[in-house]
Structure formats: C-alpha cells, structure tokens
C-alpha atoms as an extended CHARMM CRD file, in Angstrom:
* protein
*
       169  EXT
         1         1  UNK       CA              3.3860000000      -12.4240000000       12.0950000000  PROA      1               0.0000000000
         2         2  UNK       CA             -0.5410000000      -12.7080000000       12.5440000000  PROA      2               0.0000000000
         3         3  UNK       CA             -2.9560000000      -14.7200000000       10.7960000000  PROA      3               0.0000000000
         4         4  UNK       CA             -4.2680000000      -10.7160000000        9.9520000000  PROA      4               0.0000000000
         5         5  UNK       CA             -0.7190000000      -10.1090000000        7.6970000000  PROA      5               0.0000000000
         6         6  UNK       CA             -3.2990000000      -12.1950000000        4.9280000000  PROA      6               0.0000000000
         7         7  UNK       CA             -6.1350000000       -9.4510000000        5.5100000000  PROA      7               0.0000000000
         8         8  UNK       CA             -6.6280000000       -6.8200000000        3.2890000000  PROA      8               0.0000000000
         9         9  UNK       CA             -5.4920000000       -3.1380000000        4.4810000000  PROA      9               0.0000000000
        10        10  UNK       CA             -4.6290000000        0.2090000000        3.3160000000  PROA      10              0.0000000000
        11        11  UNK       CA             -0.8960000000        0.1610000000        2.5360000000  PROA      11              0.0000000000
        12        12  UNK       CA              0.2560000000        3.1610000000        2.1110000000  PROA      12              0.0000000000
        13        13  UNK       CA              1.5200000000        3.3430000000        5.7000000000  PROA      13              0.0000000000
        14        14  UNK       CA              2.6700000000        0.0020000000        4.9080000000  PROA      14              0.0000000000
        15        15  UNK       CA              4.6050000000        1.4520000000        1.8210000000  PROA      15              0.0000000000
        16        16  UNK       CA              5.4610000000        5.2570000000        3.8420000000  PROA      16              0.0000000000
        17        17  UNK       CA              7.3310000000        3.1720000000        6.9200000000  PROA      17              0.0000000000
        18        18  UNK       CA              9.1240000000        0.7010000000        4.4460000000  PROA      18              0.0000000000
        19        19  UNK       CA             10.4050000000        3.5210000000        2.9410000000  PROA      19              0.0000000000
        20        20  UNK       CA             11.7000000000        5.2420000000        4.8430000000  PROA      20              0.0000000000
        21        21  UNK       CA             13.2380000000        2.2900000000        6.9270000000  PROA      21              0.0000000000
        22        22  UNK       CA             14.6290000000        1.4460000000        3.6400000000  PROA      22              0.0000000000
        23        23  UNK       CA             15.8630000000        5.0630000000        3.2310000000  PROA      23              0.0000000000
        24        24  UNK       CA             17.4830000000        5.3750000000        6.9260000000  PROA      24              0.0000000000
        25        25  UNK       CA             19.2530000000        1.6340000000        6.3650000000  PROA      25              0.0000000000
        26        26  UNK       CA             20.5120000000        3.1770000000        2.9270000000  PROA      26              0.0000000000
        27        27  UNK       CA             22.2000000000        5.8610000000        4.6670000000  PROA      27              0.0000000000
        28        28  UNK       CA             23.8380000000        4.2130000000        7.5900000000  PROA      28              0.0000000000
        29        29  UNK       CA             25.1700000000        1.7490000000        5.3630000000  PROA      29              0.0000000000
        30        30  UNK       CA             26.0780000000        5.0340000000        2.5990000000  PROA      30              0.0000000000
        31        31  UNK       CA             24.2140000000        2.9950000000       -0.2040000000  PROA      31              0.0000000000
        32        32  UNK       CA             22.4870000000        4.9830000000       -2.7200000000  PROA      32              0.0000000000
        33        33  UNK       CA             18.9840000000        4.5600000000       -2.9360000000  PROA      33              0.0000000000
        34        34  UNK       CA             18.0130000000        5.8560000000       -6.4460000000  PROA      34              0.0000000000
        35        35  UNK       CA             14.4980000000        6.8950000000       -7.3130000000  PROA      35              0.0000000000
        36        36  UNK       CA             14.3910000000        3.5450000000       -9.7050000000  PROA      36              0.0000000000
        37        37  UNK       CA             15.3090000000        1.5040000000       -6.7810000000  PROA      37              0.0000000000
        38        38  UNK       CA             12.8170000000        3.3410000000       -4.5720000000  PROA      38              0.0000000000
        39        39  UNK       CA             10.4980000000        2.8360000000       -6.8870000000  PROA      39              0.0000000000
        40        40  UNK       CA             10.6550000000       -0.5680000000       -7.2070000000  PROA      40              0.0000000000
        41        41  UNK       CA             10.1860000000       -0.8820000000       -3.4710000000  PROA      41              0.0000000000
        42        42  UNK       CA              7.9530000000        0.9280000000       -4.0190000000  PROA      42              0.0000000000
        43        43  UNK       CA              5.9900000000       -1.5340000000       -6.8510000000  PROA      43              0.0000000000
        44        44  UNK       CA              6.9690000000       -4.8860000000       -4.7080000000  PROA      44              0.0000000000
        45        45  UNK       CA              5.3780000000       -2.9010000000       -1.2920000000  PROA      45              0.0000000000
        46        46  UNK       CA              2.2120000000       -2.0770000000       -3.3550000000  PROA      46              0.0000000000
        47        47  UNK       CA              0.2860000000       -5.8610000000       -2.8960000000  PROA      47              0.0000000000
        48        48  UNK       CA              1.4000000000       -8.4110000000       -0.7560000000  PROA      48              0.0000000000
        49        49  UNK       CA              2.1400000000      -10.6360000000       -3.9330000000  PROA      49              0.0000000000
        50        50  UNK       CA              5.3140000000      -11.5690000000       -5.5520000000  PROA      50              0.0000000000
        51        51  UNK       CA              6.5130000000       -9.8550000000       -8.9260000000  PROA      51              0.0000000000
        52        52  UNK       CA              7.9110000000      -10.9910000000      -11.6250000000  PROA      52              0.0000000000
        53        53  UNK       CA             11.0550000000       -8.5400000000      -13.2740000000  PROA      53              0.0000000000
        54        54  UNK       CA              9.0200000000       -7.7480000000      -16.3150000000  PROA      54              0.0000000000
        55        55  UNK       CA              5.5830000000       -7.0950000000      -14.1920000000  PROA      55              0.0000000000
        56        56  UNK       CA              7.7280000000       -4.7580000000      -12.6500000000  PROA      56              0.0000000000
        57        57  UNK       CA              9.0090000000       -3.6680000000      -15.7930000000  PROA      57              0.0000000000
        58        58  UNK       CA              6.2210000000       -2.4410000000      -17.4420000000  PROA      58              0.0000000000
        59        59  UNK       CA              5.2860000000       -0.5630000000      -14.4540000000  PROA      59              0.0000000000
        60        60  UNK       CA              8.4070000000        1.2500000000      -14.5310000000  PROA      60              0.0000000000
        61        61  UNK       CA              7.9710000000        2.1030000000      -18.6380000000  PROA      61              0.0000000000
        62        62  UNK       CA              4.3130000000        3.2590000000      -18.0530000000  PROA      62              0.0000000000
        63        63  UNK       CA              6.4240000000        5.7760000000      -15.6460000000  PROA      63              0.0000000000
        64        64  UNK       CA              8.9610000000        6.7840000000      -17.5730000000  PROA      64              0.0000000000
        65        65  UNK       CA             11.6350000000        5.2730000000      -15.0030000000  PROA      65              0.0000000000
        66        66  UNK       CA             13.0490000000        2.4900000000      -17.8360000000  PROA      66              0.0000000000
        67        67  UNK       CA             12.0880000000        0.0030000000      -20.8020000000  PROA      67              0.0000000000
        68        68  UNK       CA             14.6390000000       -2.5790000000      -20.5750000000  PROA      68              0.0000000000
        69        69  UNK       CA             15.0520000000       -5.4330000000      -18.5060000000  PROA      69              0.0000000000
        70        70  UNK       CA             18.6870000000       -4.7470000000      -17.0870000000  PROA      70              0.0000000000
        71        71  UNK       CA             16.7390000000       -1.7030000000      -15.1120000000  PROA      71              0.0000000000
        72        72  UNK       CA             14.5230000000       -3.6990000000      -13.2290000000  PROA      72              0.0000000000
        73        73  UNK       CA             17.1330000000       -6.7060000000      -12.8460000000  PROA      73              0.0000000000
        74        74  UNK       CA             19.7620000000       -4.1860000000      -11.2700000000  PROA      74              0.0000000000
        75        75  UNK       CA             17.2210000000       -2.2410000000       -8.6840000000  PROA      75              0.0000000000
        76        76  UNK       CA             15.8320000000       -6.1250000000       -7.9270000000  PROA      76              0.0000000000
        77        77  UNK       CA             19.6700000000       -6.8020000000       -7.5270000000  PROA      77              0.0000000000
        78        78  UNK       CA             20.5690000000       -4.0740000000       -5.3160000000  PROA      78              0.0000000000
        79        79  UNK       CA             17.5240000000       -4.8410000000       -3.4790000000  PROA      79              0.0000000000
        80        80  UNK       CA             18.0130000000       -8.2140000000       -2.4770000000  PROA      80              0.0000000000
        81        81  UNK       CA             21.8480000000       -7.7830000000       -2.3110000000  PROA      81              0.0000000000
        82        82  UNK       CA             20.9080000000       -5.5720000000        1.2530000000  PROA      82              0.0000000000
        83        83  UNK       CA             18.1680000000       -7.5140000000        2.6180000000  PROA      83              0.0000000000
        84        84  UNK       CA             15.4080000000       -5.2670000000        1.1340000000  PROA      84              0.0000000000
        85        85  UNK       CA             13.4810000000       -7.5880000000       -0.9520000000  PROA      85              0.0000000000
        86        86  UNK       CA             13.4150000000      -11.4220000000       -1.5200000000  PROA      86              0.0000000000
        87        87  UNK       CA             13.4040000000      -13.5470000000       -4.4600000000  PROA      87              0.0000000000
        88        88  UNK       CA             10.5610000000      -16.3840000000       -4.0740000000  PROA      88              0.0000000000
        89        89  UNK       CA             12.4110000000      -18.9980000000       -5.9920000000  PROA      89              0.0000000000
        90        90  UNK       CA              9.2670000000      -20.9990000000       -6.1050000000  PROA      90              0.0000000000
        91        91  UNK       CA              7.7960000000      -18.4800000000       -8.2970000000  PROA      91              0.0000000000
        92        92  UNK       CA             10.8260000000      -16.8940000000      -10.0190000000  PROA      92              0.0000000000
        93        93  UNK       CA              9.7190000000      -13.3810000000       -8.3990000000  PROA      93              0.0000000000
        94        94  UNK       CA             10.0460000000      -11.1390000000       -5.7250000000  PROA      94              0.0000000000
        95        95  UNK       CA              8.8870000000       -9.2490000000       -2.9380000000  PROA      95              0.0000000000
        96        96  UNK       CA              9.6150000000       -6.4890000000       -0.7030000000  PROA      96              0.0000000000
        97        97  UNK       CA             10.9770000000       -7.7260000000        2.6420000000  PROA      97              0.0000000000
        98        98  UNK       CA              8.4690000000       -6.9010000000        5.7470000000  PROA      98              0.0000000000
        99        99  UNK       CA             11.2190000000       -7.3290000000        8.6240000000  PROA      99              0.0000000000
       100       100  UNK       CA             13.9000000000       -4.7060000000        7.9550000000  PROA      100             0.0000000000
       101       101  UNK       CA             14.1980000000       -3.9390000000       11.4150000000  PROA      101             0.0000000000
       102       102  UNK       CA             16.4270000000       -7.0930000000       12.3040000000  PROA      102             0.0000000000
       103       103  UNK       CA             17.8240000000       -9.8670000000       10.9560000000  PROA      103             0.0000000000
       104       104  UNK       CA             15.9080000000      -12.8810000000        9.9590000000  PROA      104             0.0000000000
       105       105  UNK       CA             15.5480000000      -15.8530000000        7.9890000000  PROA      105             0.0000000000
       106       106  UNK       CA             12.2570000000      -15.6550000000        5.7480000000  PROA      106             0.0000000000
       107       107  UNK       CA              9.8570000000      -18.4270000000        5.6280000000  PROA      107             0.0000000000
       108       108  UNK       CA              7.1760000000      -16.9830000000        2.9490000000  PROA      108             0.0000000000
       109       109  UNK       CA              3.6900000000      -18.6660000000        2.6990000000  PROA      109             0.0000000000
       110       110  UNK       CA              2.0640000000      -18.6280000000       -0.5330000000  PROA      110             0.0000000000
       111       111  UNK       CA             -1.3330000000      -18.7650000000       -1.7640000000  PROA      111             0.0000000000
       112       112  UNK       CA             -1.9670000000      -20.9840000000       -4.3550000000  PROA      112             0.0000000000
       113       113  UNK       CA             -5.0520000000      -19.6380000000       -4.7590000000  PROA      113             0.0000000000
       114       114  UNK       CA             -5.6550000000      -15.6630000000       -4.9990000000  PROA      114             0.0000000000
       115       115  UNK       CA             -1.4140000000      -15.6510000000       -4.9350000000  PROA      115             0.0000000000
       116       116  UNK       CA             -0.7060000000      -13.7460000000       -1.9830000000  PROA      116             0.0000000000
       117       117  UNK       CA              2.6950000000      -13.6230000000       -0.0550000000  PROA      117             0.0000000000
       118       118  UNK       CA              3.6950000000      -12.9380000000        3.4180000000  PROA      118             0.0000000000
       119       119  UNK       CA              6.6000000000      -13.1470000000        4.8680000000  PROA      119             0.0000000000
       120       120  UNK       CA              7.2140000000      -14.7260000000        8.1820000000  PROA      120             0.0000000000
       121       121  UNK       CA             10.5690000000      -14.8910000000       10.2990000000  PROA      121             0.0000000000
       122       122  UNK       CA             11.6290000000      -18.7220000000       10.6820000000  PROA      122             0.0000000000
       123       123  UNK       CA             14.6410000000      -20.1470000000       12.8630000000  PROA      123             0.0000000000
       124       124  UNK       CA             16.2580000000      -22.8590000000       10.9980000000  PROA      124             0.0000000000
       125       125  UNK       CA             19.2780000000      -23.1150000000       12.8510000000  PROA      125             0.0000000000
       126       126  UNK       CA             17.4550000000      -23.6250000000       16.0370000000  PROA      126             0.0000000000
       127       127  UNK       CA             14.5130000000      -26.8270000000       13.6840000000  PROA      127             0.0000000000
       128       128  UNK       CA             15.3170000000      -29.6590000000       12.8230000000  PROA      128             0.0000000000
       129       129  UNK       CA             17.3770000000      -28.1110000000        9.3920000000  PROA      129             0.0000000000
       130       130  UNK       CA             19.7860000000      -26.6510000000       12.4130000000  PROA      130             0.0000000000
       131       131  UNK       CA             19.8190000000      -29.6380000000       14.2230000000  PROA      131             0.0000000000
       132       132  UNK       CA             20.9730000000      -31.0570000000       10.7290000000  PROA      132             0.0000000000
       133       133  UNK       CA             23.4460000000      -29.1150000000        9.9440000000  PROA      133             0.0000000000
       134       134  UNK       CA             25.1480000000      -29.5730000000       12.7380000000  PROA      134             0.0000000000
       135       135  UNK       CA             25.2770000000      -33.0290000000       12.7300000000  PROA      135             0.0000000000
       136       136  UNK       CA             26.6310000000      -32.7390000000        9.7370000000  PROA      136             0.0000000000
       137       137  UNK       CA             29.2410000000      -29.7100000000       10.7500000000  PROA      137             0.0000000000
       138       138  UNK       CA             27.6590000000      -27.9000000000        8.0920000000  PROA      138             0.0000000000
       139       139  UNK       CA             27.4870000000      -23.8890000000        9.0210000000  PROA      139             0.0000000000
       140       140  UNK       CA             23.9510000000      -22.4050000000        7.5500000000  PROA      140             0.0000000000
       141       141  UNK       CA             24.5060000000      -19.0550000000        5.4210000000  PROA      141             0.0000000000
       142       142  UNK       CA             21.1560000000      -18.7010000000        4.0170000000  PROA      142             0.0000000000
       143       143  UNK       CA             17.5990000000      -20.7810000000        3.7790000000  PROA      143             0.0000000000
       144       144  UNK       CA             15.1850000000      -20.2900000000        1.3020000000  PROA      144             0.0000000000
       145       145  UNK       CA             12.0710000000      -21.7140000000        3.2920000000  PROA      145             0.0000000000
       146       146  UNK       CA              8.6630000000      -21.6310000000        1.1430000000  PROA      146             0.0000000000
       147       147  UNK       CA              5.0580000000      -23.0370000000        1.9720000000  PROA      147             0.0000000000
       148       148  UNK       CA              2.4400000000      -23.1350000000       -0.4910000000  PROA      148             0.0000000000
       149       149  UNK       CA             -0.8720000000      -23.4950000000        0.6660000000  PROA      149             0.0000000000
       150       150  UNK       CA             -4.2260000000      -21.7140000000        0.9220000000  PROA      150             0.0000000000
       151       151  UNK       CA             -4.6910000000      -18.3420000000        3.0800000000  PROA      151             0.0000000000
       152       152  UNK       CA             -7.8400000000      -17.9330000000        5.4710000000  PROA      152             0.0000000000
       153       153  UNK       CA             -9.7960000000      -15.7460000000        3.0860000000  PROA      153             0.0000000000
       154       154  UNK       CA             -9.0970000000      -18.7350000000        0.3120000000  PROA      154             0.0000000000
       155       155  UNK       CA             -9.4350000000      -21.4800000000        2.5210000000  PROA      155             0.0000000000
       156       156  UNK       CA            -12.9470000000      -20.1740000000        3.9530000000  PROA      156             0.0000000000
       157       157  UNK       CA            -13.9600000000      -20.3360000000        0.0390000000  PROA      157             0.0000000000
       158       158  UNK       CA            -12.7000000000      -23.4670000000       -0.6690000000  PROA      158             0.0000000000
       159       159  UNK       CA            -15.7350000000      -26.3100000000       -1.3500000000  PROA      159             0.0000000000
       160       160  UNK       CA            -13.6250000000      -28.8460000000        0.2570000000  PROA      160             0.0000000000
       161       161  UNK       CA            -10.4810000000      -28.0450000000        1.6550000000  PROA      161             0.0000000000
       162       162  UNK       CA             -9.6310000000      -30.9710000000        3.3880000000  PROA      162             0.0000000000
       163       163  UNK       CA            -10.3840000000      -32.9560000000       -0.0220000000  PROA      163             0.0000000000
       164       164  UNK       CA             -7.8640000000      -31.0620000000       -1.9460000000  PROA      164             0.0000000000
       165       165  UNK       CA             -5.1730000000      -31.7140000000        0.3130000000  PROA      165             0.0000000000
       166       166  UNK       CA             -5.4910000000      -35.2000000000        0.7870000000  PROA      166             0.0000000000
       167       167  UNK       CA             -6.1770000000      -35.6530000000       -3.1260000000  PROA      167             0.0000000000
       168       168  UNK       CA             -2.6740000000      -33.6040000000       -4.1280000000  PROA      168             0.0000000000
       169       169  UNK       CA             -0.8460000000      -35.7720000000       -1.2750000000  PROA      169             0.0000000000
C-alpha cells in the first residue's frame, strides 16, 4: 500500500478487476456469486469508505435488488464469510477487501475526518501481538487491527495538526 491508495481515482477499473477476481475466486471455490452479492461488492468497491448495512440497503431498494435488511445482512455475510469484504468494527460497517489475491491480515486506517478507508496488509504474528501470543502459547486466528487518524489530503487541511493530537492524547 502507497500513501496514493488515499488519492482520489477513477474506480471503475478498481471495481471491473475486483470483480472479476471476486468472480474467478467464486468459481474455484464453486460459491455462488448472486447478482445481490455482486452488487454489493459492487456498492462497498464504489468509495473507499466503509458502509453501513442499511446505506447499503437503500442502495439496493432504489435498484430493485431488495427492501429488507436480511438482504443486505446475508450478501455482507457471504461476503465476509470468504474474505471478500471486511467488517470495520470500529465503525459497525464494511468494506470491500483490496487484497484478494493472497492471504492477509487487514490493518485499515481511517479518516476521522472526510471518513475514508484503506486497507493495508499487517503481520501480527511476526509484531509484537505475535511475539505475544506466543509467549503466551496462544495461536492467532484472526486480528482486527484499526487506526484512526487523519489522511494526507485531511491532514494538509488541518489548522493545526500537531495540536489536535497532542490535545486528544
């Protein structure tokens, strides 16, 4: 990942080569990838921002796809069930996962300022949490590893950057 993930770009290639990495890891693993649950790729793959179920929702009902809840809740399921998307349990949302091409522990870096999300591959059994765990004999499964901050574009804005941090501390 590159300081440039935060930089605004045209993404529908971004959207095209999820989708169809989405659709190829869907049929080696002979998963069926509905159009609701494409769609909601789709939706999450649209800004680089997490979504909440009924944000995603009421996309879905202005197409047509679905008006209640347990439509959006079982695409976000199946989605995060095979690595596709990630719930941002900071934020009680989710977003569509960047890195399908290998496996990885996200570490997703939020701005607390214009909101943005981007993912980022992290090693925690090789920090200090894996250096943890094994002290402790403790064999990691999953992390959930979330930083909240400000991106460039926000933190170029900011009055006094520096200030704010040391005043929320």
């Amino acid at each position: 990942m590159s300081r440039h993930a935060f930089e605004a770009h045209d993404h529908q290639d971004c959207i095209a080569d999820a989708v169809a990495a989405a659709e190829r890891l869907c049929a080696e693993r002979k998963l069926q990838f509905t159009q609701v649950r494409q769609r909601v790729l789709e939706i999450l793959l649209s800004e680089h921002k997490a979504m909440g179920a009924y944000e995603i929702l009421d996309h879905l009902r202005a197409e047509g796809l679905g008006s209640q809840p347990p439509v959006a809740y079982r695409a976000l399921d199946f989605l995060t069930k095979h690595g596709l998307a990630h719930r941002i349990e900071r934020l009680n949302a989710f977003i569509a996962c960047t890195h399908l091409q290998n496996a990885h522990a996200p570490a997703f870096l939020i701005c607390r300022s214009c909101e943005r999300v981007v993912e980022a591959e992290s090693d925690p059994v090789g920090g200090e949490l894996g250096r943890a765990a094994t002290q402790a004999g403790f064999v990691i499964e999953r992390t959930v590893r979330e930083a909240e901050g400000l991106c460039p574009a926000c933190a170029g804005a900011a009055p006094d950057v520096a200030g704010d941090r040391t005043a929320s501390a």
